[in-house]
MARNU-119868 format. One line per 4 residues: number of its first residue (from 1); for each residue y, x, z of N, C-alpha, C. Coordinates in steps of 0.02 Angstrom, whole numbers, plus 50000, padded with zeros to 5 digits. Last residue first. Layout:
% MARNU-119868
NUM	Y/X/Z/Y/X/Z/Y/X/Z ~ ...
***
This chain:
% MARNU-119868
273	53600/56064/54598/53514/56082/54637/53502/56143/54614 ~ 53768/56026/54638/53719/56072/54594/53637/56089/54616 ~ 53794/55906/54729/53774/55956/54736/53752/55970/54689 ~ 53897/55748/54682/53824/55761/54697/53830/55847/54668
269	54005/55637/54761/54015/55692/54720/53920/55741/54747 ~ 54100/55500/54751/54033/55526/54770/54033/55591/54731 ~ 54258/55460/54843/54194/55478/54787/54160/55502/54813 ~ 54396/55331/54820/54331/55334/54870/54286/55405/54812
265	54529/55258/54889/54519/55289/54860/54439/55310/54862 ~ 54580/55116/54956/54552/55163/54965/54523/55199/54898 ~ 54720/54992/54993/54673/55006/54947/54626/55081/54955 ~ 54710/54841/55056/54719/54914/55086/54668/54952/55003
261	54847/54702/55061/54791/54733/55026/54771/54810/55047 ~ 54867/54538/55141/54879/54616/55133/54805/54636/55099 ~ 54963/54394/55144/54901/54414/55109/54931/54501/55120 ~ 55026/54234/55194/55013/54287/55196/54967/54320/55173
257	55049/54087/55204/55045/54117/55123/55028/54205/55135 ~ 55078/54060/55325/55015/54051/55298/54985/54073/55228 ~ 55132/54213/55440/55141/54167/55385/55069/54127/55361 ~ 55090/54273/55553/55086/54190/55557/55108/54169/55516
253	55092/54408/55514/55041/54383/55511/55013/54323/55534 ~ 55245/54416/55498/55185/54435/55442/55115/54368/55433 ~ 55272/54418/55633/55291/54368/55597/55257/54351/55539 ~ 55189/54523/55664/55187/54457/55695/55209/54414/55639
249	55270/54642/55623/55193/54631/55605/55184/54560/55609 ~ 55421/54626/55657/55388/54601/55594/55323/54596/55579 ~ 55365/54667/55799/55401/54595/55756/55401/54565/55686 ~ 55330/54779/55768/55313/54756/55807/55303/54674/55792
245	55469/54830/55745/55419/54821/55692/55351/54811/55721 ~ 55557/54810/55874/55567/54791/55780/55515/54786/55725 ~ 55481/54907/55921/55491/54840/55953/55497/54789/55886 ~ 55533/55021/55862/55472/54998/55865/55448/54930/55887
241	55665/55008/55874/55645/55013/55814/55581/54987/55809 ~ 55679/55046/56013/55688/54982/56002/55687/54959/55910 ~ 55614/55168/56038/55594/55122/56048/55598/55053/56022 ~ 55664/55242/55869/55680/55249/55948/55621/55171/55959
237	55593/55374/55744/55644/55314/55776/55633/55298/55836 ~ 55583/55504/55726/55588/55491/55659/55602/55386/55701 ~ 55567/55599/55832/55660/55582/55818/55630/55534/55759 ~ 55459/55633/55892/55488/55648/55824/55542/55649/55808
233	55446/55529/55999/55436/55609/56007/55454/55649/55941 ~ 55427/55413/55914/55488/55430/55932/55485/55499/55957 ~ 55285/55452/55844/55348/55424/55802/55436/55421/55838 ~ 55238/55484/55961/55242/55544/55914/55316/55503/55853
229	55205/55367/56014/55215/55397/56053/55267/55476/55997 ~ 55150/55277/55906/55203/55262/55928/55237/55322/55981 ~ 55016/55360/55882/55078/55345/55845/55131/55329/55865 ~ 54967/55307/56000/54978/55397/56007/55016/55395/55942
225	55026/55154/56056/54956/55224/56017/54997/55269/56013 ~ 55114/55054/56061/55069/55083/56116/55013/55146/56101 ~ 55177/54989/55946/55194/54992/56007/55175/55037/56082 ~ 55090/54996/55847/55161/55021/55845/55202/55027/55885
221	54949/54922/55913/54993/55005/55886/55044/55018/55874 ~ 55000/54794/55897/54996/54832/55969/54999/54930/55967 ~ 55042/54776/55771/55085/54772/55805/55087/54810/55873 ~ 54898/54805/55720/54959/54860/55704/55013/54834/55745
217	54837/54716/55791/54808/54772/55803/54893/54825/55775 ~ 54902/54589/55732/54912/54603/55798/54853/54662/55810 ~ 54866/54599/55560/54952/54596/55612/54952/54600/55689 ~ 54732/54593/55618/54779/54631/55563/54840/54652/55584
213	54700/54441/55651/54679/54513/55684/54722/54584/55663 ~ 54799/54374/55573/54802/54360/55644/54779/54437/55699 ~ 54737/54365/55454/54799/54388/55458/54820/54430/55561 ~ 54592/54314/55505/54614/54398/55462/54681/54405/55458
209	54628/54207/55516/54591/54250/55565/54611/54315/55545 ~ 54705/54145/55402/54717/54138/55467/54701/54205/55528 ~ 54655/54252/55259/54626/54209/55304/54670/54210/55380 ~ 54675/54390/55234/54710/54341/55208/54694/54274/55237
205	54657/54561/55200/54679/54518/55239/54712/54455/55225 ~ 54543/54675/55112/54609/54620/55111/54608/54572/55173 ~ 54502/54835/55083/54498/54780/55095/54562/54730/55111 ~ 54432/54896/54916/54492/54862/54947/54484/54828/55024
201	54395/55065/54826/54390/54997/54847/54449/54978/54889 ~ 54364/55150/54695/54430/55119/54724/54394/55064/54766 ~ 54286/55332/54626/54288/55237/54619/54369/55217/54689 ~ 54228/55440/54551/54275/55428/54585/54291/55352/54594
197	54074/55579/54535/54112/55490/54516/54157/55469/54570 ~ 54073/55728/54501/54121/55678/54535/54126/55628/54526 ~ 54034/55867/54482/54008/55821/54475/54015/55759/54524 ~ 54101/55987/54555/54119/55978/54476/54079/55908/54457
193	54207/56065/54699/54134/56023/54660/54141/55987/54578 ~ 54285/56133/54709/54226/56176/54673/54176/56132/54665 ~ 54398/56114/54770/54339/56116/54821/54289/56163/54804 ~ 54456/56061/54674/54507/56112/54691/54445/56142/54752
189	54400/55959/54651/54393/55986/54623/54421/56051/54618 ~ 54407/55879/54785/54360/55893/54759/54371/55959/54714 ~ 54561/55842/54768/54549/55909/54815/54492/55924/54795 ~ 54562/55752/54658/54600/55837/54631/54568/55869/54711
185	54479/55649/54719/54464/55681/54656/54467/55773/54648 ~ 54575/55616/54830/54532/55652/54848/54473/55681/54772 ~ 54730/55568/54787/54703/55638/54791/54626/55665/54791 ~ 54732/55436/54835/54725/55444/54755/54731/55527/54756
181	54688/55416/54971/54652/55404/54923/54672/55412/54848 ~ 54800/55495/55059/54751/55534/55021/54701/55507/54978 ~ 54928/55462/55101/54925/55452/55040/54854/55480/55006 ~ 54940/55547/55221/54929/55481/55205/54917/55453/55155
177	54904/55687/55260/54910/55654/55208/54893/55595/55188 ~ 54961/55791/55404/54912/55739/55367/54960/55713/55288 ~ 55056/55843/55503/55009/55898/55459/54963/55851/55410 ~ 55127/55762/55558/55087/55784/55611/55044/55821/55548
173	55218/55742/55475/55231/55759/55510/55186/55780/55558 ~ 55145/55627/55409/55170/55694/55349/55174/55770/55408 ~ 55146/55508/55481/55086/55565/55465/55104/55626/55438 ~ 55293/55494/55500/55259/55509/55554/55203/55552/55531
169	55312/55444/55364/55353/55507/55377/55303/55559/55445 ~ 55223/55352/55354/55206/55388/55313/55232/55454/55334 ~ 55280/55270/55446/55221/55280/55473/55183/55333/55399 ~ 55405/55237/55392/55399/55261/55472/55324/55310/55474
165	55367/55166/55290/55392/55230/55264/55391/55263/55346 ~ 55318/55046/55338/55253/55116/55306/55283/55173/55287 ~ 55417/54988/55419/55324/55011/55438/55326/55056/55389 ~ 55506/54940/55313/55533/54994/55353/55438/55044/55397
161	55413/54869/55245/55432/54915/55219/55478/54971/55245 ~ 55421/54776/55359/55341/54795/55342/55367/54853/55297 ~ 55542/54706/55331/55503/54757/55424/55437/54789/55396 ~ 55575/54673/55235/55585/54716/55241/55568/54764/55289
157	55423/54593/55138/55456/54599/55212/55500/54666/55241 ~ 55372/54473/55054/55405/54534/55036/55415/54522/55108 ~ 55222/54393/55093/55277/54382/55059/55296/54442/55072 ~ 55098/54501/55025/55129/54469/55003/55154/54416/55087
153	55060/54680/54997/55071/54636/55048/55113/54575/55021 ~ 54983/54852/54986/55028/54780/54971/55019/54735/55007 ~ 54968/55034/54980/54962/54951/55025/54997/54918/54998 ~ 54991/55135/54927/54967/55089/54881/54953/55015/54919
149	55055/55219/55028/55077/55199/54981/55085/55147/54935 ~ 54920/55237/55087/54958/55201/55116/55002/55186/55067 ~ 54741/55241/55064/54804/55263/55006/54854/55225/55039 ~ 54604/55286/55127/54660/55225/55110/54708/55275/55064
145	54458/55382/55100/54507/55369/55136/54564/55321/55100 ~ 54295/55421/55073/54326/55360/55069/54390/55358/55099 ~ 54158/55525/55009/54191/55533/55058/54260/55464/55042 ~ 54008/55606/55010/54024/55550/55014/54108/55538/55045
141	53899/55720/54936/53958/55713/54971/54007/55652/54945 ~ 53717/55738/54916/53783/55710/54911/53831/55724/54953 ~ 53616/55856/54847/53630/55805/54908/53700/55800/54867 ~ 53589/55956/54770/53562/55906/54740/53581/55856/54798
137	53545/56076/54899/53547/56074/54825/53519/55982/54807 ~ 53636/55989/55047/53570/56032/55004/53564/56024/54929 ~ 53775/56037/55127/53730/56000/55103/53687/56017/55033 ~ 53858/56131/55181/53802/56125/55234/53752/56070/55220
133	53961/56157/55087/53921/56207/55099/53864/56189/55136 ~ 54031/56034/55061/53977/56060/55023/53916/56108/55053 ~ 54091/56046/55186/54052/55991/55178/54012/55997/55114 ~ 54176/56147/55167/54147/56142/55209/54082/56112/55211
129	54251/56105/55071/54216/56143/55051/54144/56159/55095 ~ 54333/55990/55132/54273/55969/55061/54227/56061/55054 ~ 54404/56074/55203/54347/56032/55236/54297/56027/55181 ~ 54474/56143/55096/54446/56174/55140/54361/56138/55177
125	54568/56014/55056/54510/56061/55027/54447/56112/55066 ~ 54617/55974/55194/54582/55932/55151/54520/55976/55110 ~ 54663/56050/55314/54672/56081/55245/54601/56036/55229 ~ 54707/55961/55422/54754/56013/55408/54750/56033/55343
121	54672/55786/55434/54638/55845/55427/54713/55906/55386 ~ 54700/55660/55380/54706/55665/55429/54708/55731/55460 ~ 54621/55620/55275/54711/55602/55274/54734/55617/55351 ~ 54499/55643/55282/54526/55698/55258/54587/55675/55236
117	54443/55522/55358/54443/55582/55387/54498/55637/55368 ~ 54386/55396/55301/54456/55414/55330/54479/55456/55352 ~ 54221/55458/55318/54278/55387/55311/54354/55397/55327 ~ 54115/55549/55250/54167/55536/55287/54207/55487/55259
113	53963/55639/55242/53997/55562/55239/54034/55583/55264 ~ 53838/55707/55165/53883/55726/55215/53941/55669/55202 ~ 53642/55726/55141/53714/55668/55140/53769/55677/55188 ~ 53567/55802/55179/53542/55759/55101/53619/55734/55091
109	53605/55965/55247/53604/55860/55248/53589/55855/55190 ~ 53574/56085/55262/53554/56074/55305/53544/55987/55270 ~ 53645/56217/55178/53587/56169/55144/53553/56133/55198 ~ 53700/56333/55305/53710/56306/55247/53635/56257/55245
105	53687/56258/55490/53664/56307/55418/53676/56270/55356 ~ 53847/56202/55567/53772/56194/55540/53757/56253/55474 ~ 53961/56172/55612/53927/56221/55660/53863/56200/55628 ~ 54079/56177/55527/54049/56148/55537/53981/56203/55571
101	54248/56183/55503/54196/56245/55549/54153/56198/55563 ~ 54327/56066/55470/54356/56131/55433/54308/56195/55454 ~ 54283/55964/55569/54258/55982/55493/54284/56029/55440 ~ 54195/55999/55700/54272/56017/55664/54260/56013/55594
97	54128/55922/55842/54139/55959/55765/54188/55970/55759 ~ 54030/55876/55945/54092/55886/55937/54105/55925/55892 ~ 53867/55747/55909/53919/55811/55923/53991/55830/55907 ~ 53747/55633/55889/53808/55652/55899/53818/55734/55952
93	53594/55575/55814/53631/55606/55884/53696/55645/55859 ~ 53470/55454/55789/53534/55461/55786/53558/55524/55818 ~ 53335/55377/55792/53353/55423/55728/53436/55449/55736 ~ 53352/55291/55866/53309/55354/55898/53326/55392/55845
89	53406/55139/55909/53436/55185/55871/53399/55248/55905 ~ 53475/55012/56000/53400/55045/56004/53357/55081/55964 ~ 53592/54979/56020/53557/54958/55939/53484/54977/55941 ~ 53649/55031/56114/53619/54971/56123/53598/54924/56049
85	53656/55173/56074/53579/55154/56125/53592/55072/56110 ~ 53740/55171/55979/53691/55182/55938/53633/55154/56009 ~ 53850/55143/56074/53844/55095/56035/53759/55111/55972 ~ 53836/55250/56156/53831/55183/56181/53806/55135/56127
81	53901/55350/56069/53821/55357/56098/53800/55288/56129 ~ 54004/55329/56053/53976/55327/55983/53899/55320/56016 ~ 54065/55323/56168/54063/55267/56145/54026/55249/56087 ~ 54047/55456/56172/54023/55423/56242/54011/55353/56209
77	54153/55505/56085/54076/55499/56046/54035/55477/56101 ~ 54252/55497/56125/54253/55459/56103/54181/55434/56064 ~ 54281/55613/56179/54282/55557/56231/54271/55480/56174 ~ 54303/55726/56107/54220/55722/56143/54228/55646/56183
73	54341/55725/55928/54368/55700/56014/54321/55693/56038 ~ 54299/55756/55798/54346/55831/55865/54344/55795/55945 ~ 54143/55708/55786/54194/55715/55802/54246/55783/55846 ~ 53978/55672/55695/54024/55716/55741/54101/55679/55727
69	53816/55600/55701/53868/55601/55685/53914/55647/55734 ~ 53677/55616/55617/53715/55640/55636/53793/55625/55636 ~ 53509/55548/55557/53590/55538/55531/53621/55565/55607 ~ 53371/55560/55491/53391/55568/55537/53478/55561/55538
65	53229/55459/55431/53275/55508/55422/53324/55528/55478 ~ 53173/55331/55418/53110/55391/55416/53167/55451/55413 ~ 53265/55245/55422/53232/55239/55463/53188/55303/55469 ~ 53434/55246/55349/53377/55292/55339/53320/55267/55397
61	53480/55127/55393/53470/55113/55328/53427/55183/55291 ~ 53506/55144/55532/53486/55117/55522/53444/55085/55438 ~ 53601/55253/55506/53548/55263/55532/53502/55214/55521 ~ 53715/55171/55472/53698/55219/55416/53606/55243/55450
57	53727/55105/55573/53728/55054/55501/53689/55114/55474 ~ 53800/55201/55661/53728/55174/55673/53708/55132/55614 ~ 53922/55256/55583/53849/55304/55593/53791/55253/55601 ~ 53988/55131/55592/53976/55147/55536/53907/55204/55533
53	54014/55139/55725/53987/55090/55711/53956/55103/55643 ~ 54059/55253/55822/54001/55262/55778/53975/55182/55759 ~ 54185/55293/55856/54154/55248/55906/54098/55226/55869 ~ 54198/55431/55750/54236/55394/55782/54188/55343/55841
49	54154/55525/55654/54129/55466/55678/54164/55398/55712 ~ 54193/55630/55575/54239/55585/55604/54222/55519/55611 ~ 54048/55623/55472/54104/55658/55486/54150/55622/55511 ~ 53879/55611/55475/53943/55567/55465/53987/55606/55499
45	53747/55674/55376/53801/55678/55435/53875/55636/55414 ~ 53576/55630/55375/53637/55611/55353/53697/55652/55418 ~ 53445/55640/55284/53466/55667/55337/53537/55665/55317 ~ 53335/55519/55218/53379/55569/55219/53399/55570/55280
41	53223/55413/55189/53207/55481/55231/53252/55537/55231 ~ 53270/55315/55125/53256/55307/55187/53241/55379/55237 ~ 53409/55347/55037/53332/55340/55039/53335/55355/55113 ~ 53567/55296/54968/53529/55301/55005/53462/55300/55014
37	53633/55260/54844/53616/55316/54840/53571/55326/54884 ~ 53696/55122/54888/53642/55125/54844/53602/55196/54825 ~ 53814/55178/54981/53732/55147/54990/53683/55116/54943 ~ 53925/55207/54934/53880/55261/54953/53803/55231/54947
33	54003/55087/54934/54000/55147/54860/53937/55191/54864 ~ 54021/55046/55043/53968/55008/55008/53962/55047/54922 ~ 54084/55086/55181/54031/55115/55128/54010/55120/55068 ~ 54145/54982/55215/54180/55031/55240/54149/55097/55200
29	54054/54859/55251/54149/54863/55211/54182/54919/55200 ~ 53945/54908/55269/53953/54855/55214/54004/54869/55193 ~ 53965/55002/55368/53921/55021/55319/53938/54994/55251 ~ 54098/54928/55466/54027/54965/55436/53995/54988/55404
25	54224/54915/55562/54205/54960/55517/54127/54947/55518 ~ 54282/54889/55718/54259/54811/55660/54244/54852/55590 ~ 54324/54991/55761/54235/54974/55793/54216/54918/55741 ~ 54442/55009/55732/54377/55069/55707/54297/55030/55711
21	54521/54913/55788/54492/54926/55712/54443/54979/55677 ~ 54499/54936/55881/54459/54869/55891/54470/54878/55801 ~ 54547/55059/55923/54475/55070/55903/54445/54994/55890 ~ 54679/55051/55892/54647/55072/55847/54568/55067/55852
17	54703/54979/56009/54711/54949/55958/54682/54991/55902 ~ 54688/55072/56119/54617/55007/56113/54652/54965/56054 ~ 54699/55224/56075/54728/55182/56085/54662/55122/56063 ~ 54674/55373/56014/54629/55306/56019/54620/55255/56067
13	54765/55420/55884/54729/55421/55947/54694/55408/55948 ~ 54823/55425/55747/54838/55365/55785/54832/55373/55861 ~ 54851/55570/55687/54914/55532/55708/54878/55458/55750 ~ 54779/55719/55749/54761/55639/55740/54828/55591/55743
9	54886/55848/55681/54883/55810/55750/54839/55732/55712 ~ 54833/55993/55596/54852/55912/55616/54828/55894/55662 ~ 54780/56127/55598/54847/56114/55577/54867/56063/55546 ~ 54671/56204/55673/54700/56161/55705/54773/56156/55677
5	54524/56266/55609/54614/56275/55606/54638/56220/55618 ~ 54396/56362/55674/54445/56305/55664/54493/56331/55647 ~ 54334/56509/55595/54361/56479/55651/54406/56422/55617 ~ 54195/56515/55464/54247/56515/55480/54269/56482/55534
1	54045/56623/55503/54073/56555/55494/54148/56556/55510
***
């Protein structure tokens, strides 16, 4: 089996602003390409679980099956394990992974999932290969990450356009690819998988509440996450830049005409049997 390669840094962390957006993730908003493919008696692994809200949805939708989830960060799957016991979840169990060295026998899952994972990850292809290899003739590989680039946002804001080029330079920089929902097709296929439906989903922010949650999770990140920490540890800007955009999140997100769009790239790509 091949040894890790540790060549990206997680640009967010897991700062309590990223995980109040990890933990508001499920199945429904965060899936919903994958789950018509689902039978109750598959064996699922979710890749970069994170605080496993999305794993337990997924467990829950195999009952006669078993779903797995992993992560690189061991402090964070404490939270993945919490949140599957107080769902009262027996079909579930978590481990520390690497998805470039997946510590399983080939042809092991019906279903290898990942959410946001491979804009994040040293060698994208590599992983996808990975993730073939340990799923069974005729299983799926599921996999969904954003497209930062392709974010929009209405009214125009130059603070919000100073944000994403900051926060594009920042990922580039820690070994990631922000931009990975309109790639993950060409890495597939650069992977060796040849049977690929490729689809797009969105989600949007636009409602009072939804502006409100939105703009004050990225504001508190830009301020306080392991992004913000690396974005000036970078030289790529100083505190009081961040402060700055900070400001513009806010302001953003007490307009009433406000509206953001996230767009994700997403495919299913099914195993030769």
């Amino acid at each position: 089996m091949p040894e890790p390669r540790e060549t990206a840094v997680y640009t967010h962390g897991h700062h309590e602003s990223v995980l109040r957006s990890h933990t508001w993730r499920t199945a429904a908003n965060s899936a919903a390409y994958l789950l018509p493919s689902l039978k109750p008696h598959m064996k699922i692994l979710d890749v970069g679980c994170g605080p496993g809200t999305i794993t337990a949805d997924l467990a829950e939708l195999v009952p006669d099956g078993q779903v797995t989830g992993v992560d690189r960060a061991p402090e964070i799957l404490e939270q993945a394990r919490a949140t599957a016991a107080g769902r009262g979840l027996a079909n579930i169990d978590f481990a520390v992974a690497d998805v470039h060295a997946l510590d399983y026998p080939d042809d092991t899952f019906c279903v290898v999932h990942a959410h946001q994972v491979l804009q994040h990850v040293g060698d994208p292809v590599r992983a996808l290969r990975e993730m073939r290899r340990v799923v069974k003739p005729g299983g799926l590989i599921a996999v969904r990450d954003a497209d930062y680039e392709a974010m929009t946002w209405y009214p125009a804001s130059e603070g919000l356009d100073t944000w994403l080029d900051l926060y594009r330079r920042v990922a580039r920089a820690n070994g990631g690819e922000p931009d990975a929902g309109r790639r993950l097709k060409a890495w597939a296929l650069r992977a060796g998988l040849t049977d690929i439906t490729a689809s797009s989903g969105t989600w949007t922010f636009a409602t009072p509440q939804e502006r409100a949650w939105w703009s004050g999770l990225w504001a508190d990140r830009t301020l306080a996450s392991a992004y913000a920490d690396r974005a000036v540890e970078g030289g790529h800007t100083d505190e009081a830049g961040l402060r700055a955009l900070a400001e513009a999140w806010r302001e953003w997100g007490a307009r009433e005409d406000g509206w953001f769009s996230v767009l994700h790239g997403e495919i299913v790509c099914r195993e030769e049997a």
